[in-house]
N, C-alpha and C positions, 0 to 999 in steps of 0.2 A: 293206658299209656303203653307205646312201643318198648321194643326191647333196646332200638336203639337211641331213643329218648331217657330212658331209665339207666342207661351203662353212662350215658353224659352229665346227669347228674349227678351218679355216683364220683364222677372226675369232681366236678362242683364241689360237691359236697370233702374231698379229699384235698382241694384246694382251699375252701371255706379254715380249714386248719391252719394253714402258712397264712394262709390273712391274718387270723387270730392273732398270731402265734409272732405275726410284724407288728400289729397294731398295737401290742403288749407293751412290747420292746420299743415302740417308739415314746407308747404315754409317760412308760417310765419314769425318763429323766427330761418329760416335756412338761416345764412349768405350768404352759398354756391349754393341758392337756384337757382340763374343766371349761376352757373361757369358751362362752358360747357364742362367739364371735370370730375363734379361730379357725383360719383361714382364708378369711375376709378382709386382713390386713395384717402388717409385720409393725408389729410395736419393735422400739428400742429395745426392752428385753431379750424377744426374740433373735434379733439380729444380732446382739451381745453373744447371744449364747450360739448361735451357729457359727459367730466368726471365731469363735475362743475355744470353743468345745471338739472334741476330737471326734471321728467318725464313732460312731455307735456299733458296737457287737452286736451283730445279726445273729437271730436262729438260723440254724441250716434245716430247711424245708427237707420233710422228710418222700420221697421221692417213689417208697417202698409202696408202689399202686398195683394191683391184679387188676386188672380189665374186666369186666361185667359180661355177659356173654350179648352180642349183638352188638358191642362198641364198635363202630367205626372209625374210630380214630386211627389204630394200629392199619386199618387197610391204606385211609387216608396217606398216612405217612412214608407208607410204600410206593403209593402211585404217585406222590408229588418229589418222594427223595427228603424226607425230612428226618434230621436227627432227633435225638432224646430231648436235646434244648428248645429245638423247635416246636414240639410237641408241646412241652410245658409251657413258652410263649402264644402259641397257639389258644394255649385253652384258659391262661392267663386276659386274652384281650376278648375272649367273646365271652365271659362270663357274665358283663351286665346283660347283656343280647337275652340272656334266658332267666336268669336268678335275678333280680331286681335291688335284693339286698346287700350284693356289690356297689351300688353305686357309691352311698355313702359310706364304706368303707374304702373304697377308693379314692373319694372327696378328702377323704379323712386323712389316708395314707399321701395323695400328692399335694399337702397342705394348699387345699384350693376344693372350696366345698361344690366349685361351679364345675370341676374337672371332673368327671366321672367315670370317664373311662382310666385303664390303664396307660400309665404312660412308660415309655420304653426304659427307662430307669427301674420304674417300680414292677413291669414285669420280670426284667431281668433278675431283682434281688427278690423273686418270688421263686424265680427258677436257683439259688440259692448262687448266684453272682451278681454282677454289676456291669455300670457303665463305664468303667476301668480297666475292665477286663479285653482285649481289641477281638478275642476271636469271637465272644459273646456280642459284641457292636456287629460283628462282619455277618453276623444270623439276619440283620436287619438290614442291608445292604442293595441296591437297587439290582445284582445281580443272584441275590440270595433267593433260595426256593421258596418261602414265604410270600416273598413279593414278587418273582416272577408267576408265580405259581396265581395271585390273584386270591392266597389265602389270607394275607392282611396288608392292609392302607396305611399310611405315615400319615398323619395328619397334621394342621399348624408348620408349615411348609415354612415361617417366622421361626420358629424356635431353634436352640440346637436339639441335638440328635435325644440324649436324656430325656427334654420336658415333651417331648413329642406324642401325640397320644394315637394309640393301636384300636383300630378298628376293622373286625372280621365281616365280607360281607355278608348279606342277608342268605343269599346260594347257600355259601358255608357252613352256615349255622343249619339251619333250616336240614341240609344234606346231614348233616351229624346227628340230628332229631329223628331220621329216617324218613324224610320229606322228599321223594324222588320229582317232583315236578321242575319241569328247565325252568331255568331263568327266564324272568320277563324281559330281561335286558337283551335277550337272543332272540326272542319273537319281532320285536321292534328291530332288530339290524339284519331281519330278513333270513332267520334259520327256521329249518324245519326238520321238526324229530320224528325221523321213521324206524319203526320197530321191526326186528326179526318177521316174516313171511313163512318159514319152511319152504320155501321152494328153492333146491337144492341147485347151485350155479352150477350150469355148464361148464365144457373146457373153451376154454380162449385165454385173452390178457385181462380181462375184467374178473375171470374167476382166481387167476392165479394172484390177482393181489389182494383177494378176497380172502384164501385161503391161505398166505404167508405164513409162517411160523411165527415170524418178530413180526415189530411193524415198521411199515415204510412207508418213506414218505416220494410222490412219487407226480411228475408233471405230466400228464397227459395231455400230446396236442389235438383236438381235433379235427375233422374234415368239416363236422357241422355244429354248431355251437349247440349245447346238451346231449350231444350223442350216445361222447363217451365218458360223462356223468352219469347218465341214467344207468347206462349198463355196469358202471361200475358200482352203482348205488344198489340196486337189483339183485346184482352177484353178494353184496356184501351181506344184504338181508337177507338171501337165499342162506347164506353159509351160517347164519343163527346170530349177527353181529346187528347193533343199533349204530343209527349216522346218521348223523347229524347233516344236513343239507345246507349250505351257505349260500345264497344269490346276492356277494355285495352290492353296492351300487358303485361304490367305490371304496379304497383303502382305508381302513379303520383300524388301526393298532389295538384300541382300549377293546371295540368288541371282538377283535380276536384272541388275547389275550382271554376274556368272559367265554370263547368258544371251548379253548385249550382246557379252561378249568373245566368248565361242564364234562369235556370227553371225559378227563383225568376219572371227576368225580363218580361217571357213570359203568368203570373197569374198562380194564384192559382190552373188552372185545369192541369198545365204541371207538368207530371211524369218524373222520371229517371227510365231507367230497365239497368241495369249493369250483364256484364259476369263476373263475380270474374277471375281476373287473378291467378298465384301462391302467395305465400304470400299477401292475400288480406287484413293484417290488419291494415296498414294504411290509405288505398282508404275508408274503412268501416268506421274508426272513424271518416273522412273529413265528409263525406258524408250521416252519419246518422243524420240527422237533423230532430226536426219537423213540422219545417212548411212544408217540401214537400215528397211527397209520391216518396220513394224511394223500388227500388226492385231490393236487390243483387241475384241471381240466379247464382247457379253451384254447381257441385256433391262434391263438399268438405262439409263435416258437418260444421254445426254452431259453432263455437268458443266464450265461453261467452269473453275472453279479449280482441276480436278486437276491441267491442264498450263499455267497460264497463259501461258510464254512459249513454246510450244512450235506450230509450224504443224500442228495437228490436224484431218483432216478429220473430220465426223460426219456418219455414212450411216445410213441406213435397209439393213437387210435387206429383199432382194426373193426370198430363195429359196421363203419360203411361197408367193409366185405360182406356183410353176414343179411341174407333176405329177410326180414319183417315181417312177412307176411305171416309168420305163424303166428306173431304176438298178435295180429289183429284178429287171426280165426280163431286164437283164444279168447278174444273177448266180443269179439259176434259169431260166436256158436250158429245162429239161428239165420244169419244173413240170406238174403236170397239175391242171386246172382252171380255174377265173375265178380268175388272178392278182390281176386288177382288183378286183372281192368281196372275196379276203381280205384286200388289205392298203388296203382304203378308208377303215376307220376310223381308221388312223394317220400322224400328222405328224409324219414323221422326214425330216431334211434326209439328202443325197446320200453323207455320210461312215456318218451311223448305220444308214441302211438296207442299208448293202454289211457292216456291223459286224452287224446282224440275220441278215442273208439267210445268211451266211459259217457266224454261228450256227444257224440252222436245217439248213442242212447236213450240221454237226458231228454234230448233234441225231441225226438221220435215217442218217448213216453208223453212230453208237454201235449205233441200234437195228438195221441191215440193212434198210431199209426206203426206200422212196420218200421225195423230200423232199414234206410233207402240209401240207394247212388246219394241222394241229396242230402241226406242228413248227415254223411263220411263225410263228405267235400265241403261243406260247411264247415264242419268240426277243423276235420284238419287243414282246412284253407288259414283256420284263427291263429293254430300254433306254428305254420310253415312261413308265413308271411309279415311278420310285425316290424322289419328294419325299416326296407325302404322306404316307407312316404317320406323321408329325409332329405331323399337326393332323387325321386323321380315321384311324377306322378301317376298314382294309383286310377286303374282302369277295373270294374267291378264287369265283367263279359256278361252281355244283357243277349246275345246273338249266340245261333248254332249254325250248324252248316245249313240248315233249311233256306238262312237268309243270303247265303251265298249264289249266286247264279256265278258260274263259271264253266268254261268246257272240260271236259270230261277228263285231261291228264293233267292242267293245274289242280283239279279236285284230289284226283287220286294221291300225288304227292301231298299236299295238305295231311289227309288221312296218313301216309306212311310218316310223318312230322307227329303227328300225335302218337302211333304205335314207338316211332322211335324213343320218345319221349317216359311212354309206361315200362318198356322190357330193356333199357339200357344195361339196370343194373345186374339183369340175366345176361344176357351180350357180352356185356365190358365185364361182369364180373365170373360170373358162372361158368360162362364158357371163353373167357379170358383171349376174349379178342381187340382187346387192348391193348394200344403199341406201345412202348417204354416213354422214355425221355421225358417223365412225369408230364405225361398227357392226361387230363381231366376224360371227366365223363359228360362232358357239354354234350349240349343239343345246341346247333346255329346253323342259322336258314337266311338266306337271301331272297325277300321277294324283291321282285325287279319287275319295272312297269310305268305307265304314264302315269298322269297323276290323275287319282280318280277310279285308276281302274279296281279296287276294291284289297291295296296289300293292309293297309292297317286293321280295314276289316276284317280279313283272314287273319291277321294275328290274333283279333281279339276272340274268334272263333274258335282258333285254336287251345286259347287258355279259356276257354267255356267246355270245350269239350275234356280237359284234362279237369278240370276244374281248380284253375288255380286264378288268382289273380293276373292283370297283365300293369307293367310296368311301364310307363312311355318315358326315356332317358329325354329331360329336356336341354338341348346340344348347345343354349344359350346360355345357361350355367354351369356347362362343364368347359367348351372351349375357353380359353381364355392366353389373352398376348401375353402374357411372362411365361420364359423359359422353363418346364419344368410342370407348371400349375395345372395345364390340361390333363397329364399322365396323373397326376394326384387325384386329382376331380374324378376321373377315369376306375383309379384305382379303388377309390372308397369304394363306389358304384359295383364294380365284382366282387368285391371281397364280402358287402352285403346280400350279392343276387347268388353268392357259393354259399350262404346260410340261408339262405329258403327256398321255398318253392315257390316259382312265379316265372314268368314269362316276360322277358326283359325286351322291352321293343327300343331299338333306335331309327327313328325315325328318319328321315333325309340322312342315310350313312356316310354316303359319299363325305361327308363333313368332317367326319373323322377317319375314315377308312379309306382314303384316294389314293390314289398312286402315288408313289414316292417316283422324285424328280430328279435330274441333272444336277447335281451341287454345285451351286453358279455364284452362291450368296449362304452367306450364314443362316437365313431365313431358310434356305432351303437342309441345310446342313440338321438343323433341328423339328423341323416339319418329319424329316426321315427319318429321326431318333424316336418322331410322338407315332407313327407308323410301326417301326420297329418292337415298340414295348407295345403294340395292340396284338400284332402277329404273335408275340410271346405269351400276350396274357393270354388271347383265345386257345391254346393250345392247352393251358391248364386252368382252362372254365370247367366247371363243372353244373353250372345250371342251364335253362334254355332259353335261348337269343334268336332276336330277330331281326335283320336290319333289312328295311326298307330302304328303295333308290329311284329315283328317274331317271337314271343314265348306268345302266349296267358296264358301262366303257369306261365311266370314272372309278370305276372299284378296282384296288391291287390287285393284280391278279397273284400275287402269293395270298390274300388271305381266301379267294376262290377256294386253293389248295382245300383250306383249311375249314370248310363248308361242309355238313352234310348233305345240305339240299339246295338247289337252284331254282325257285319254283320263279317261271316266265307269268306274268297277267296282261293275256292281250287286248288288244281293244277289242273292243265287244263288237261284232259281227250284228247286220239288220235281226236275225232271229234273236239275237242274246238283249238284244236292245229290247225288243220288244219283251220281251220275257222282265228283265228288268224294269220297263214301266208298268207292267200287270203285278209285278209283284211291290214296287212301293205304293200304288194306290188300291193296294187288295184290303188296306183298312178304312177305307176312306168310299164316304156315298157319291154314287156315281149316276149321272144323268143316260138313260138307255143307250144309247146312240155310240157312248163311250169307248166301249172295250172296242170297239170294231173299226174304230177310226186308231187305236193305239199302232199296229200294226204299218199305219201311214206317216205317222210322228217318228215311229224309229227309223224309218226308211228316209224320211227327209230331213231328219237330224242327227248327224252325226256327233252323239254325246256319249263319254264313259259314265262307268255307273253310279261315281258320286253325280257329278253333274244332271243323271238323271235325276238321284236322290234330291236334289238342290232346287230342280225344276219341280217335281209333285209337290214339296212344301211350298213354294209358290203358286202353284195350282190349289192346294188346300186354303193358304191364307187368301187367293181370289172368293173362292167360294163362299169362305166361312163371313169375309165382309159383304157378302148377299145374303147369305143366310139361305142359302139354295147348294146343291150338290156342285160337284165338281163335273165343269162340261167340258169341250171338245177348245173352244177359246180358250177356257185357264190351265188348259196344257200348253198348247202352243205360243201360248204367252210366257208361263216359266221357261219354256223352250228356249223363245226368241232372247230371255233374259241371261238364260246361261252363254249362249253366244255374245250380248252382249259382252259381259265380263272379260270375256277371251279373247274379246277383240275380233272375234271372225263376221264376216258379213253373213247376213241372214238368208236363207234361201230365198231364189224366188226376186230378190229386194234389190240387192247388189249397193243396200245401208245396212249400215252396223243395227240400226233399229225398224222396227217396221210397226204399226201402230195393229 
């Protein structure tokens, strides 16, 4: 047996005395004191004698306890604020919890053999008062430390306040036994206990609230959602303190409450760091207390009403200032490669990239193989990208530049669209060539082009080569006729693509990004307003966008301004054609004759390079329903088909179709 199981029993056991010493005093002058049925009914007798008899002289419970060494109680009572009465209430209601031969003394004492626990009457005249007494009632009070505190339950919510029976939870008990394990009730509402690390926090804002003197309670906004948790989480354990992790899903009073008691229980150096769910202002006003350093973190601004009486600092996240990079080459030591290169394109704060890195490892041990470019970008594709399949759909880049055919300075811009993409946060941050007026650290790119000419496949290229995901904004669920709804739809959409990494395509932009007009009509009055709030948001984007066009004329020319890059996709020239039909049917069996006749296909058909792409799968499904290679006919026939489509007459034909 523990020290601090043996000090609680010695309370028992010093309580087990006023038990006695009540039960004495009541058989006394209780007729019914022998019937072996008392309890279980009020004879006429009894009711006689309560209604005519006057209160009984109580022993006063002798109160004269030394503590045991290892008691927890005395600490308990510190960290919750608990007086002398409370104490004695306390250890009055969880006695059957441990000593089992309370119960029928307490059946005994609340004339009700079914009742076993203490009830608020008979604990109070244990502690040598009563339910008469109003400051001893106000110990039991829904604002009293007891019951804010999560160290006893009212139960029979029917009764008054007297017949009420006190119940210490299992935590409580359990903790006064010397049972340090968390609550199970924390596991299930999504906490997680992380222990002291030794690794000693830097200077910034995550180590200064690490290292406080008091504690505080404190709102951190961030730029990325878990950023500046982790690092406040990091710092905490660096500085030799335990914390508690919360990811609600949403607001739960009862298990915050269960959280507060766990910190209490575990001293004065255990933190809370909380993700703000949505509507986070009731979990804030549970939970802002000051005895313990609490940290709400997430990109929603501070709200003064969530905790109005509550001393709440509100911080700014500073960890997007701060490069990454070390965390990851402390956790692939061994890497081989530009570390730097691969993980340029992702904003993960200092907790998710050692959660990435850890993952790539795993990655790389299943396969027996080095940790690789491929195994990071997997990892950290998983944690950078989880919001939006919500509001756009998700594009997995199956293509590299290999697949690309383009002339040599759309190429190159591409390329500088990826480096822009990896050393931003060197750029914008390092070397602080970022302009004011809370301008984001966006990446956005305008390809402009027929259609065809291959911009969606460059996007996708592009988020292949960074390795992120690509996102295609579908423009028929975001616009929408009522006033107002398109900017909403709009607005989700960034707010999720400033929390990961990914590549945001919109596709036909012109749709939402056209030029604003002559105010002729109210329609045009608010068309200018849904313009206006795109010009503002792109200014304080901070992930990477791409919007595709067929009409480079239709685009504002203020959000131009407001463009890294302009990349033009021309139409494909007779050599680029031809290069593009040797490369879609480079996987596909070819009849001898083939390649040499391609050369004449692109010269007498003037098609961009989906249309190319459009025409070889028709040339492949010719083939494959022969069951013979692809010939010199089942080109010129998908040829002749993508003409059709577009309405142009066929060479040669001077009809839309030619057999």
């Amino acid at each position: 047996m523990n020290e601090a199981a043996r000090a609680l029993l010695l309370r028992l056991d010093h309580l087990r005395t006023s038990v006695a010493a009540l039960v004495e005093a009541r058989s006394a002058d209780d007729p019914t004191a022998q019937d072996p049925l008392r309890g279980l009914y009020v004879s006429a007798e009894t009711a006689s004698r309560l209604a005519n008899s006057p209160a009984p002289e109580l022993p006063v419970p002798d109160h004269s306890f030394t503590p045991a060494p290892g008691d927890r109680m005395a600490a308990l009572a510190q960290d919750f604020g608990l007086g002398e009465l409370d104490t004695l209430l306390l250890v009055a209601a969880l006695a059957p919890d441990v000593d089992r031969r309370f119960e029928p003394l307490y059946g005994y004492l609340n004339d009700d053999v079914g009742r076993r626990r203490a009830s608020v009457a008979l604990a109070l005249e244990l502690a040598g008062t009563g339910p008469h007494d109003p400051a001893a009632r106000a110990r039991l009070h829904a604002a009293a430390p007891l019951i804010t505190g999560g160290l006893v339950t009212l139960e029979d919510e029917d009764r008054p306040l007297p017949g009420r029976a006190l119940r210490v939870p299992e935590r409580v008990v359990a903790h006064l036994l010397g049972d340090d394990t968390m609550d199970g009730q924390l596991a299930d509402a999504h906490v997680e206990l992380l222990t002291p690390n030794g690794t000693a926090p830097t200077d910034g804002l995550a180590a200064r609230i690490a290292l406080a003197p008091e504690p505080v309670a404190v709102h951190l906004r961030e730029r990325r959602a878990g950023s500046g948790a982790d690092a406040v989480t990091s710092a905490l354990r660096g500085a030799g303190r335990s914390v508690l992790r919360h990811r609600p899903e949403r607001a739960d009073p009862v298990a915050a409450r269960a959280l507060l008691r766990e910190a209490r229980l575990r001293g004065a150096g255990t933190a809370v760091v909380v993700e703000l769910p949505d509507e986070p202002g009731p979990l804030v006003r549970e939970l802002a207390v000051p005895d313990v350093t609490v940290v709400f973190a997430g990109t929603v601004p501070y709200d003064p009403t969530w905790a109005p009486g509550a001393s709440l600092l509100a911080l700014e996240d500073t960890t997007a200032e701060t490069d990454p990079l070390t965390a990851w080459t402390e956790e692939l030591p061994s890497y081989e490669g530009d570390l730097a290169e691969a993980v340029g394109p992702y904003r993960l704060g200092a907790g998710q990239v050692r959660r990435a890195a850890r993952g790539a490892v795993a990655l790389a041990g299943f396969e027996g193989t080095p940790v690789g470019l491929a195994h990071v970008q997997r990892s950290a594709r998983l944690l950078s990208a989880p919001l939006l399949d919500r509001h756009a759909r998700r594009v997995r880049p199956a293509v590299g530049f290999g697949d690309l055919v383009l002339p040599e300075e759309p190429l190159g811009m591409l390329h500088e669209l990826a480096g822009r993409a990896r050393h931003r946060d060197r750029v914008l941050g390092e070397w602080r060539l970022r302009t004011g007026g809370g301008r984001g650290r966006g990446v956005v790119a305008l390809f402009a082009g027929d259609s065809g000419t291959g911009k969606t496949l460059a996007a996708e290229v592009v988020a292949g080569e960074l390795g992120l995901d690509m996102y295609v904004v579908d423009l028929s669920s975001v616009v929408d006729k009522y006033v107002g709804e398109t900017e909403k739809n709009l607005e989700k959409i960034f707010v999720e693509a400033d929390r990961t990494d990914s590549v945001l395509l919109f596709d036909e932009a012109d749709a939402v990004f056209g030029k604003r007009s002559e105010v002729k009509s109210s329609h045009d009055r608010y068309a200018n307003l849904e313009s206006a709030y795109l010009l503002q948001r792109l200014e304080a984007f901070d992930g990477i966008a791409v919007l595709t066009t067929n009409l480079r004329a239709n685009i504002d020319e203020a959000f131009t301004r407001r463009l890294d890059l302009v990349v033009d996709f021309p139409f494909p020239d007779v050599a680029l054609r031809a290069v593009l039909w040797r490369s879609c049917l480079a996987g596909v069996p070819q009849e001898p004759d083939l390649d040499a006749e391609l050369d004449a296909c692109a010269k007498e058909f003037e098609l961009a390079g989906g249309a190319i792409r459009s025409a070889a799968v028709t040339a492949g499904y010719l083939a494959a329903g022969r069951g013979s290679a692809v010939s010199v006919a089942d080109v010129r026939a998908g040829a002749r088909r993508e003409y059709v489509k577009s309405g142009r007459l066929v060479p040669g034909t001077g009809m839309p179709w030619a057999p």
